[in-house]
N, C-alpha and C positions, 0 to 999 in steps of 0.2 A: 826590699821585702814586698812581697805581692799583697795586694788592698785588694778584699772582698767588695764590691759595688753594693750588694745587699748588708752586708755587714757595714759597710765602713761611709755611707754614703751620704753622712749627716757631715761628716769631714770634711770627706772629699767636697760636697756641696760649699763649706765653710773658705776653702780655698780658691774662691771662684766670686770673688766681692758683689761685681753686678748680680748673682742670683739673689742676694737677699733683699735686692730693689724691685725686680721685676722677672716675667716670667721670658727667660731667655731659649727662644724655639727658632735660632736662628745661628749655628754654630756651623751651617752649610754655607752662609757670606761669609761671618769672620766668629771665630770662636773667643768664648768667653775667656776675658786674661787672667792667668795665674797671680794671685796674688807675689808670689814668689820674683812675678818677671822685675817687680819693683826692684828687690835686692839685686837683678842684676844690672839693672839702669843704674843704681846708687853705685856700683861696683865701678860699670863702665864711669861715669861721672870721679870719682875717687882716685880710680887709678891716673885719669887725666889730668887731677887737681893735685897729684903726688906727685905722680911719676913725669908729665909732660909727655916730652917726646919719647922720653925713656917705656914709656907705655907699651910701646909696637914689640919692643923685645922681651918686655916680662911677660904678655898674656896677647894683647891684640895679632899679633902679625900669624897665629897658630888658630885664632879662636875659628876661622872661616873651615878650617880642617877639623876642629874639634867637634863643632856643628854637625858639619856634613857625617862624621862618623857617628854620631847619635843618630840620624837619618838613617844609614845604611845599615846601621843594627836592625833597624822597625822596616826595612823594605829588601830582605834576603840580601844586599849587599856587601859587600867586603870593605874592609878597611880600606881608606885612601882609593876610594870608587865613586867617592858623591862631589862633587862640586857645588859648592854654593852661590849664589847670584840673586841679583836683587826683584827677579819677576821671571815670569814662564817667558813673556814674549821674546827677555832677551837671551832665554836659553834656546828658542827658535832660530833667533839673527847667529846666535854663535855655530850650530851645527849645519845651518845649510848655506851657512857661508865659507864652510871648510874646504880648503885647495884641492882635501879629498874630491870632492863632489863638482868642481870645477872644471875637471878634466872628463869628465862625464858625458857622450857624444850622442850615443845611440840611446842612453833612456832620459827622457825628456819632460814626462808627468808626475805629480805628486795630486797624490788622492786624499782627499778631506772630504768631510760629511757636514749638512749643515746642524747636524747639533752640535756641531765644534764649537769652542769658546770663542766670539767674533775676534778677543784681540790675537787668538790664534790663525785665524783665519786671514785677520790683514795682512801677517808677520809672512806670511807662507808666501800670501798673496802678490804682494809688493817684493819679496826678493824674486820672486818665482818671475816676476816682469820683469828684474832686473839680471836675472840668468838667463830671460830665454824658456822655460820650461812652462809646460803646459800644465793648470790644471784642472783637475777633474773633481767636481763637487756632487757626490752621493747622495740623492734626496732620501727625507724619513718619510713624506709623504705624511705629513699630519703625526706619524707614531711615536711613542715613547722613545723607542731603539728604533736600530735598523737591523735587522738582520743580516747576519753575518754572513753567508750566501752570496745578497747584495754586495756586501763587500769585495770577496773572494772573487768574483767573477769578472772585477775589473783590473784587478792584479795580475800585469803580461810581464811580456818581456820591455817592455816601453816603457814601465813605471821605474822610477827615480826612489821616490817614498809612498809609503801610507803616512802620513801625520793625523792620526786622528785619537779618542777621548777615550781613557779607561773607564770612567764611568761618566755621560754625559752630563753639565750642568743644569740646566732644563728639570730634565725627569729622572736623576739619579738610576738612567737605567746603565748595567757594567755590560760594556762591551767584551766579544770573544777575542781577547787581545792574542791567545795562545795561536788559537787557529790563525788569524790574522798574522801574524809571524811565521809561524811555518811556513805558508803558502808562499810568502814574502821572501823568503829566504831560500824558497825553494827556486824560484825565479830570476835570483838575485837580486830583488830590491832591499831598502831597508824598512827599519820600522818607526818612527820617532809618537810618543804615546806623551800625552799630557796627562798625567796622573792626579791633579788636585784636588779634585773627588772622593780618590782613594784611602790613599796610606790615613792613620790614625779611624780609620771609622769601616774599614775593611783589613782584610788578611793581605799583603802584598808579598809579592815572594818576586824579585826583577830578576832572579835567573829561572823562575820554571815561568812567566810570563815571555822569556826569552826574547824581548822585546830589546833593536838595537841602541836607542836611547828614550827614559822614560823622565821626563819632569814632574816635578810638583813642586806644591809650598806647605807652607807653616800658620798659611794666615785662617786656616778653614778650620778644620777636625784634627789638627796637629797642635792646635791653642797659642801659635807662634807669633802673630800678629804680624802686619806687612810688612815686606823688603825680606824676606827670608823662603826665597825660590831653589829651587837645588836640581842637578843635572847629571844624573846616572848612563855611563855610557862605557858597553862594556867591553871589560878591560883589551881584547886584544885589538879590538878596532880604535878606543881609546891610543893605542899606542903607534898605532900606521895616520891617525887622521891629524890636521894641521889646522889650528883654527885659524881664518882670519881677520875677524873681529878682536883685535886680541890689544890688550896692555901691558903696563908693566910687572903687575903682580904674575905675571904669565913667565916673565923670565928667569933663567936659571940663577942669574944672580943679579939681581934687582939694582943693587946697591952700588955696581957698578957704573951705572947709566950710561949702558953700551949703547949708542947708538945702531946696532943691529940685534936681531930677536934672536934669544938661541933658549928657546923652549924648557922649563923645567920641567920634569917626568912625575909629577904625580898628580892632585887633583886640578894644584892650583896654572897649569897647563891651558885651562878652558877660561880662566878670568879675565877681565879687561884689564880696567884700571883700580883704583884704592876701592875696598867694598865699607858698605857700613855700620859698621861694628857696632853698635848700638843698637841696631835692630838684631845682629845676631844675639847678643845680650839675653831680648827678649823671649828669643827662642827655644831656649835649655830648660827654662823650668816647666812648658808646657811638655816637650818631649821626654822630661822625667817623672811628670804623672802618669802620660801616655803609658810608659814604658811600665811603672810597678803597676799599674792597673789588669794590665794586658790586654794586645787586639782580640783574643778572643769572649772575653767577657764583655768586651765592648761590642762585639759584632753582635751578638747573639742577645744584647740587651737593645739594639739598635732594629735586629729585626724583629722583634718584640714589639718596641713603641712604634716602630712605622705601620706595623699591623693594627696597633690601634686606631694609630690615624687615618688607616685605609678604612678598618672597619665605621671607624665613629663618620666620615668622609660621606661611604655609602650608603647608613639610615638614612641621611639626609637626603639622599638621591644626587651629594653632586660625585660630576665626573672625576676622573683621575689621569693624569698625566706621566704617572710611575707605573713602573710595572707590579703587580701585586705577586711575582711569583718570588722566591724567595734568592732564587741562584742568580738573580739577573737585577733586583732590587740593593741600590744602595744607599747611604743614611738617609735621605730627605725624600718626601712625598710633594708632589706637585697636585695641589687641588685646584680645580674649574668649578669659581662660584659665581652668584651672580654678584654684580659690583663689587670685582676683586680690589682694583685700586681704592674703591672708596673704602670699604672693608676694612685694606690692611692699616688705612690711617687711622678709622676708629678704633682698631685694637692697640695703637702706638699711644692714643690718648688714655687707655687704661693700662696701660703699661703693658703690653704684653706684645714681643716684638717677635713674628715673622716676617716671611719676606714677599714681594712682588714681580711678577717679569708680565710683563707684557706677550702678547701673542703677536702670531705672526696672521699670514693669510689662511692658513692650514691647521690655527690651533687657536685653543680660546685664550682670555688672560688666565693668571693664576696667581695662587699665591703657594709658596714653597714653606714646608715646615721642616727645620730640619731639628729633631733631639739630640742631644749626644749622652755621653757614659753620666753626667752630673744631673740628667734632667730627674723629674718624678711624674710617675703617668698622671698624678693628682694635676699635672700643670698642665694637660693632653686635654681633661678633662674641662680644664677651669678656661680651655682657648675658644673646645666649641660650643660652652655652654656662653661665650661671651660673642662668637657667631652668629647663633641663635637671635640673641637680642636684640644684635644689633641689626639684621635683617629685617625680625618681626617686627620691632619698633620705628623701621626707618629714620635709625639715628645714622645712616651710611650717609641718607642724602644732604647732612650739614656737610659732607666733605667734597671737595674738587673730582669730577669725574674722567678727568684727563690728568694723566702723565706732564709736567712743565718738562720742557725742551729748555736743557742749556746751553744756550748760543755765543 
């Protein structure tokens, strides 16, 4: 049944524990957990303490597919299309380490951008040394985005892939994944998109995005919590390509313990070894609120409050690191204030938790605010009027002015 957000929104709030603690404006790191994920931890936990080993053939050994099909419902997908896995990075190692991509002679580059997510960056990076391949890193140049132009222009006959971000982490600006594909495909390259920005807090559609494999996760605006990564790669190329990062849950009949690979034909084709069932667990009751609520209410309540944030952002006169236009703006606002690191600890001391990234040479620090479909503009309100304060009052400077480095 479909949940009105204005109508039903004392509820939906109720099923989301941490919000009656604190004001949670940070569902762009990790999204607030369903009360619901508990029953399926108890579940996972139950079946184990019943069933034993007998577990993997009444529910475990299917849930990793059952998962991924609630995913590809929410991102244009087809049935037995999503793979799931335990992080983006290792859906990177799995697809460009495919024998397809091995035998690869004349195109030699894979182009990334640096608003790419860094541990996407290493993944590409480090096989990319370990193939031989060249690559090619897109500067923003200080900006939100880059423009898609920029892109396009470095897409030859030499490139290998584009791997780069459906909507950047940074400054929630949405790249032109469509055009970036065409172009790609017109050329022969492919495409590999890290989507974890996207799905649950934008529209996704993975076949008019026509993008040739798109990741994301569960741990953001999908409410799934970590280890619940997933890997859309579509189906006809799915069926010519050979992973080889690959395990047993990969083989056609597992249970044989052939000592040689002979590939099973549907999702579970791209997996390594045993995955972990317990985080899948957590991910179902987030994806079933996602789901009655719907993306579009969500999207449309999303560019709502980020408008806020942008508006209430610029009385103040600070800068912004998102984009303020609406087609290229996604969940989260990137604000440049002053003493953002000390800032976001005194708002942590009042309970109210955004986030922080640090800047680079080309860009200030920030702090990232991201709402989702459970938040109330009253808490938009109650974030910068506690800004205010703590600025005017220099209660910022009881806190540490640097970042600790963990070594």
């Amino acid at each position: 049944m479909r949940r009105n957000l204005d109508r039903d929104l004392n509820s939906i709030r109720r099923e989301f524990p941490i919000l009656s603690r604190c004001v949670y404006l940070i569902s762009n790191s990790l999204g607030a957990v369903p009360r619901k994920a508990l029953e399926g931890l108890k579940k996972y936990y139950e079946l184990w303490a019943e069933e034993g080993v007998a577990a993997w053939a009444k529910e475990w050994w299917q849930l990793g597919q059952r998962v991924g099909d609630e995913i590809a419902s929410s991102i244009g997908a087809g049935k037995d299309q999503v793979t799931m896995m335990t992080n983006v990075t290792l859906c990177h190692w799995v697809v460009l380490s495919t024998k397809f991509l091995s035998g690869q002679r004349q195109r030699n580059t894979i182009l990334l951008t640096d608003h790419d997510f860094p541990s996407v960056i290493y993944a590409v990076s480090k096989i990319s040394e370990f193939m031989g391949w060249k690559v090619k890193m897109i500067p923003s140049y200080g900006k939100p985005g880059i423009d898609v132009e920029n892109i396009l222009k470095h897409i030859n006959e030499k490139t290998l892939f584009v791997a780069t971000s459906h909507v950047y982490f940074k400054s929630a600006y949405i790249q032109d994944i469509p055009a970036i594909a065409d172009k790609a495909r017109r050329l022969g390259a492919l495409t590999l998109i890290d989507g974890y920005h996207g799905p649950g807090v934008i529209p996704v559609n993975v076949k008019k995005l026509d993008a040739d494999f798109y990741t994301g996760g569960c741990l953001k605006w999908l409410c799934g919590g970590p280890g619940n990564a997933f890997l859309y790669i579509k189906p006809e190329l799915a069926a010519k390509i050979t992973p080889q990062l690959t395990g047993w849950f990969a083989h056609k009949a597992p249970f044989l313990f052939s000592p040689r690979m002979d590939y099973v034909q549907n999702p579970y084709k791209f997996h390594s070894g045993t995955p972990s069932i317990a985080n899948l667990y957590t991910a179902l009751a987030g994806l079933k609120i996602i789901k009655e609520v719907g993306i579009s209410q969500i999207r449309k309540k999303s560019l709502r409050q980020t408008r806020l944030i942008i508006d209430k952002a610029k009385e103040r006169g600070f800068k912004l690191n998102t984009p303020e236009d609406n087609h290229t703006r996604g969940g989260s606002v990137a604000v440049n204030l002053p003493h953002a690191f000390q800032v976001k600890q005194a708002l942590e001391k009042r309970n109210i938790k955004i986030d922080f990234r640090k800047g680079n040479v080309l860009e200030r620090d920030c702090i990232r605010i991201g709402p989702h479909f459970y938040n109330r503009d009253e808490e938009i309100e109650k974030l910068f009027r506690a800004i205010d304060n703590i600025l005017t009052s220099g209660e910022y400077k009881k806190f540490p002015s640097k970042l600790k480095l963990i070594t």
